[in-house]
C-alpha positions as CSV (number, residue, x, y, z in Angstrom):
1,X,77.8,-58.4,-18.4
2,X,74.4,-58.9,-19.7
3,X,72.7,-61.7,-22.2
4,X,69.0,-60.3,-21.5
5,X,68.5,-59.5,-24.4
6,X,69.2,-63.0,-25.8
7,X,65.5,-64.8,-26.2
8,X,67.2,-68.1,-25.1
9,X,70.5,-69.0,-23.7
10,X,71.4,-72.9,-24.4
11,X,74.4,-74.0,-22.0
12,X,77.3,-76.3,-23.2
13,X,77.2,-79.7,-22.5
14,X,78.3,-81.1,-19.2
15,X,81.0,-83.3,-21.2
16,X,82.7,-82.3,-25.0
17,X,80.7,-83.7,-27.4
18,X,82.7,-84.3,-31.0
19,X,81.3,-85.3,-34.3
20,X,83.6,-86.7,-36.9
21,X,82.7,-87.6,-40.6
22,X,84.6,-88.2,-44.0
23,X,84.1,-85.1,-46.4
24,X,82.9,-87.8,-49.2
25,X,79.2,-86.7,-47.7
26,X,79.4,-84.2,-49.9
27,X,80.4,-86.5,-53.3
28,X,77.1,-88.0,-53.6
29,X,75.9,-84.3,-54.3
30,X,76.4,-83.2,-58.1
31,X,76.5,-79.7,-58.1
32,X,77.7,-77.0,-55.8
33,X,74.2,-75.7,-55.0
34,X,73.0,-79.1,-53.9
35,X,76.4,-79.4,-51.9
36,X,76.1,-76.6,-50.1
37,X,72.1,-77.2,-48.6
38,X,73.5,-80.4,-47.8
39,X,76.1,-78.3,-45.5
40,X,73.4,-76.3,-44.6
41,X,71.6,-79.3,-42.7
42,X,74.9,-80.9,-41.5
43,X,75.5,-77.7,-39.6
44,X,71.8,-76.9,-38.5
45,X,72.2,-81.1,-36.7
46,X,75.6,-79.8,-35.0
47,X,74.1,-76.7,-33.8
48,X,71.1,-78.0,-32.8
49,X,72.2,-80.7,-30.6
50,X,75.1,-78.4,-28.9
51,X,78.3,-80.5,-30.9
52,X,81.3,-78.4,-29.5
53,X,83.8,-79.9,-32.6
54,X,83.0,-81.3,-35.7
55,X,86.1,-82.9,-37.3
56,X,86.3,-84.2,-41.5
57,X,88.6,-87.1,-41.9
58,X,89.7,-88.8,-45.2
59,X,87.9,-91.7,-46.6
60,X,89.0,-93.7,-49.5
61,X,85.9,-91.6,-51.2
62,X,86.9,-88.1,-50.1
63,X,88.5,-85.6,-52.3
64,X,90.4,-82.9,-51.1
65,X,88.1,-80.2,-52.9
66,X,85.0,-82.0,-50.9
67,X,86.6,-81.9,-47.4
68,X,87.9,-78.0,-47.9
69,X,84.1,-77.3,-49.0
70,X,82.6,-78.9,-46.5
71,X,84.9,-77.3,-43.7
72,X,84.9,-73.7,-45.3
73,X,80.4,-74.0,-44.9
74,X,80.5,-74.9,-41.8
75,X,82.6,-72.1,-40.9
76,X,80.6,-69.4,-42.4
77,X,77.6,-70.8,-40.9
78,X,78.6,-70.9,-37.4
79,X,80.5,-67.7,-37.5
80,X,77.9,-64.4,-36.6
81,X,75.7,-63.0,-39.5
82,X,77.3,-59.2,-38.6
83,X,81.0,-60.6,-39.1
84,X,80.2,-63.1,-42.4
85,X,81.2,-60.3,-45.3
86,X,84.0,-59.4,-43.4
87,X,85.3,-62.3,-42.4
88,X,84.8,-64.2,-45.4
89,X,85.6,-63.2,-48.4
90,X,83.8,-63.4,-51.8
91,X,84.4,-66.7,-53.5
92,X,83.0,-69.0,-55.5
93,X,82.5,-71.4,-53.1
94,X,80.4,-69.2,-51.0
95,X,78.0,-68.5,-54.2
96,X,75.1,-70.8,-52.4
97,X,76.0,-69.7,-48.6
98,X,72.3,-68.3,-48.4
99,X,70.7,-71.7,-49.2
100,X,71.6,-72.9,-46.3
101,X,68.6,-72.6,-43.3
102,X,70.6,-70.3,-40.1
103,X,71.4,-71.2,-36.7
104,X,70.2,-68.2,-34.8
105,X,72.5,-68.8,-32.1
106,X,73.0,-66.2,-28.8
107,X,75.7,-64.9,-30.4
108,X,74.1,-64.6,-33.9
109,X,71.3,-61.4,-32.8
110,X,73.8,-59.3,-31.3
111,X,72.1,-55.6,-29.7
112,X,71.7,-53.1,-32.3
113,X,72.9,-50.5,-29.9
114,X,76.1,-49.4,-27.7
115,X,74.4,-50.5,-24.0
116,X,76.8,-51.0,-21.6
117,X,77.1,-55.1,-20.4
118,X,75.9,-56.1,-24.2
119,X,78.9,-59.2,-25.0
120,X,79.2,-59.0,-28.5
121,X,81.5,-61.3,-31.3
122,X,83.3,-58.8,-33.1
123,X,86.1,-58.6,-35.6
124,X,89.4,-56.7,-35.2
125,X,90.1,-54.2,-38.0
126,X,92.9,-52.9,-37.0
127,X,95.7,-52.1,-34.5
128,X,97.3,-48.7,-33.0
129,X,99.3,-47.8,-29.8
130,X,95.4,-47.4,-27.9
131,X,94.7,-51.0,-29.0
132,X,92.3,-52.8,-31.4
133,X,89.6,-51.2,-33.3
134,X,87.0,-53.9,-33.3
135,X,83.9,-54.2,-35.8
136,X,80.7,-55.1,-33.5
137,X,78.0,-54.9,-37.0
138,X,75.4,-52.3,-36.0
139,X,76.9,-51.1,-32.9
140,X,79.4,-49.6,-35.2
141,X,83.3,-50.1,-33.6
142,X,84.7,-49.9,-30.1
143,X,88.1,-50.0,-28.7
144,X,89.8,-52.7,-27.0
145,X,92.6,-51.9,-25.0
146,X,95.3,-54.1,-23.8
147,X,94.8,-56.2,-27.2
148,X,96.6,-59.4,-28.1
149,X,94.9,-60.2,-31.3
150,X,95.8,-59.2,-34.5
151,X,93.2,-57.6,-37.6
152,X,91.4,-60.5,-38.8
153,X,90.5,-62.1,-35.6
154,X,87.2,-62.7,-34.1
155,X,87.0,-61.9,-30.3
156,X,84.5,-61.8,-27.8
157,X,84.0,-58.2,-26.1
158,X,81.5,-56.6,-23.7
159,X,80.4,-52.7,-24.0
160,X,81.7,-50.8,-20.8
161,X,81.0,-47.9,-21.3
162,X,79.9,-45.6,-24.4
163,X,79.8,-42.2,-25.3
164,X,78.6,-39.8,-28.7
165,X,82.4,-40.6,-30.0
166,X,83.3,-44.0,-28.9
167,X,82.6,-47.5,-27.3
168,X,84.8,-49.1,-24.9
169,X,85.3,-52.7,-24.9
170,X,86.9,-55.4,-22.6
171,X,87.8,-59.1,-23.6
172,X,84.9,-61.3,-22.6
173,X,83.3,-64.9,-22.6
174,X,80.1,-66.4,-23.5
175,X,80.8,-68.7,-20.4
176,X,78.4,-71.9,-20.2
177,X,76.4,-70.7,-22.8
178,X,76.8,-72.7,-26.2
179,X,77.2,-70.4,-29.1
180,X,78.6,-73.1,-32.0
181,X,80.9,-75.6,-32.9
182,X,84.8,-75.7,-33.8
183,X,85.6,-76.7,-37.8
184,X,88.8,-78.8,-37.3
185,X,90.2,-80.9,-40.6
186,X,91.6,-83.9,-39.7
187,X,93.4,-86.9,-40.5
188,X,92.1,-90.2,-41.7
189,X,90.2,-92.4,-39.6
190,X,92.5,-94.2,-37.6
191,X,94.8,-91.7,-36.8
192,X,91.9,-89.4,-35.2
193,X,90.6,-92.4,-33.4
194,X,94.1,-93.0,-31.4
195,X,94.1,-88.9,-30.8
196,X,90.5,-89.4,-28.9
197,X,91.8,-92.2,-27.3
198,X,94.6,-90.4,-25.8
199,X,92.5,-87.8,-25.0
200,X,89.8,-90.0,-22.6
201,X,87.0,-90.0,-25.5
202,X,84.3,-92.9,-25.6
203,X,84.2,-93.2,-29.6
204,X,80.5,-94.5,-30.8
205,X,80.4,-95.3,-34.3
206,X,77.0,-95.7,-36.2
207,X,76.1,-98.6,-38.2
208,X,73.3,-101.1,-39.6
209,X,75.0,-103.6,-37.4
210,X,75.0,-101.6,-34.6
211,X,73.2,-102.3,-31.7
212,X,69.5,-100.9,-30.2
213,X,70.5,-101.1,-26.6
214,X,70.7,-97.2,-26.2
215,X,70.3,-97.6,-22.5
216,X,74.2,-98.6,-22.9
217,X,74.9,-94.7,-23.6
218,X,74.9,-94.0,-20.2
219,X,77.3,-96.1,-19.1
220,X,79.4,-93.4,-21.0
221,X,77.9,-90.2,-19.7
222,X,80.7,-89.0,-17.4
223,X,83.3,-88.9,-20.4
224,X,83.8,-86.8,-22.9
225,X,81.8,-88.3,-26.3
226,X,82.8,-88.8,-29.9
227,X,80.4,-89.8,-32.5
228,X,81.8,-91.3,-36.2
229,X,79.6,-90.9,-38.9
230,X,80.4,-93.2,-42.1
231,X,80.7,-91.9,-45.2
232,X,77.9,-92.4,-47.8
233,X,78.9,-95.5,-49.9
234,X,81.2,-97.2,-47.5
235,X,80.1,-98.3,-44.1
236,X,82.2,-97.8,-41.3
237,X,83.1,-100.9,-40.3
238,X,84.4,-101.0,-43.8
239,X,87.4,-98.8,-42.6
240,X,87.3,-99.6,-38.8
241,X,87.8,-102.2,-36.6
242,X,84.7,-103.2,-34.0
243,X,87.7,-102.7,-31.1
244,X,88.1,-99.4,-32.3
245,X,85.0,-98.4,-30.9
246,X,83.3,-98.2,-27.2
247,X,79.9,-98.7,-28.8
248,X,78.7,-99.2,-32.2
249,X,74.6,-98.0,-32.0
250,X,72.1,-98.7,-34.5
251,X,70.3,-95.5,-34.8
252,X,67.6,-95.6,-37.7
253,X,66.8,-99.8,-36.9
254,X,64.3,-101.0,-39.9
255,X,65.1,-98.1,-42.0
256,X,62.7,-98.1,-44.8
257,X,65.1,-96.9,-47.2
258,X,68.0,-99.0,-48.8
259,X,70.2,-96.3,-47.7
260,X,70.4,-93.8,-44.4
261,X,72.5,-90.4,-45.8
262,X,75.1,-89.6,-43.7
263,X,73.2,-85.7,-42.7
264,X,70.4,-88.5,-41.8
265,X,72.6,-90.4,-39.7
266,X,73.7,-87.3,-37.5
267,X,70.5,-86.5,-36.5
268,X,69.2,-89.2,-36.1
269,X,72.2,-90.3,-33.8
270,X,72.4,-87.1,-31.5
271,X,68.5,-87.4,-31.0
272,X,68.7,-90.5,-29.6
273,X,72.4,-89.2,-27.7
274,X,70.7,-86.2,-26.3
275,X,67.3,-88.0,-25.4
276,X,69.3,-90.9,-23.3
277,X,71.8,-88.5,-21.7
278,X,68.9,-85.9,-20.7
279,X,66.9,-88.7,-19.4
């Protein structure tokens, strides 16, 4: 298996890292065009600073139509530009998708030709007694044997071999290497809290109360990390308890706005959570 061709090959963080935030980041936006860029910068923050989840919880703000939205963007813009048209499908939702800046992730500039060891994101087309026929973008299709999946699903694959009438593939894995987050739509607030808990999550919520000791990060290092991001008219501690958290952070402290936007927020946040846990 081969990722030389990749220019650069990021590698998942030591520990999970989960961002969760309330779809009402999208209400303060009027219009679907100014909803989806927001998306757009949302998802460049999670890919940017390796976020393996992103979860959207209720807020006494969010509507339904806002959450879907939210989690249908994300999902187009993580999933491979060769797989996008067939995957999704056209809607109107989707009318702004190109708006929003890409990722360029490994798995987003797959080879442009059958070489054998190339690992590939394709999706399956279709299903016979031989296996799956599996759409690979320029590459054309190849044949998976032994297939599990079902038309419709993305899987990872690496060339085998090739010939002038076909391309063999076998199941594969982008290992270590980060290739883009998981859309999950959750639950409100508290309920999502006492599933990290369970789970062995250090929860850090962000707030203008929050403190500006980010040394205290790396007391938390060695567990897997979840960071809440409040929605844009309600603070979180408006809808959480302080307990509910292992640390609440101050991350913009002396903003010079009267407001920090919630896509502000995120980066802001996983700067400082990358720079500390790096260090």
């Amino acid at each position: 298996m081969s990722l030389s061709w990749a220019p650069w090959q990021p590698l998942r963080r030591r520990q999970p890292l989960e961002v969760l935030m309330p779809g009402s980041v999208l209400s303060v936006e009027q219009d679907l065009r100014d909803k989806t860029y927001k998306a757009g910068l949302i998802s460049r923050a999670l890919a940017l600073f390796r976020v393996d989840r992103v979860t959207i919880f209720s807020d006494e703000e969010t509507a339904e139509r806002d959450k879907s939205l939210l989690a249908e963007l994300l999902r187009y813009q993580v999933t491979p530009p060769h797989l996008k048209r067939k995957v999704f499908p056209l809607k109107e939702e989707l009318k702004y998708a190109g708006l929003m800046p890409p990722l360029n992730l490994p798995n987003h500039s797959p080879s442009k030709e059958a070489r054998a060891g190339a690992i590939i994101d394709g999706l399956v087309i279709s299903k016979g007694e031989e296996g799956c026929e599996v759409f690979l973008g320029d590459v054309g299709t190849g044949l998976l044997r032994n297939c599990r999946e079902r038309p419709g699903d993305v899987v990872t694959v690496v060339i085998t071999s090739t010939s002038s009438e076909r391309t063999f593939l076998e199941r594969a894995s982008w290992g270590r290497v980060y290739v883009g987050y998981e859309v999950e739509i959750g639950d409100d607030l508290r309920k999502e809290l006492e599933r990290l808990r369970s789970s062995g999550f250090a929860v850090i919520g962000t707030s203008r109360y929050g403190s500006t000791q980010y040394g205290l990060l790396k007391e938390l290092a060695d567990r897997p990390l979840a960071v809440v991001i409040g929605g844009p008219r309600t603070g979180l501690l408006q809808y959480a308890r302080r307990t509910d958290f292992d640390l609440i952070i101050n991350t913009v402290p002396d903003q010079g706005t009267e407001t920090v936007r919630s896509e502000e927020a995120l980066f802001s946040t996983l700067a400082i959570i990358n720079s500390v846990l790096l260090a």
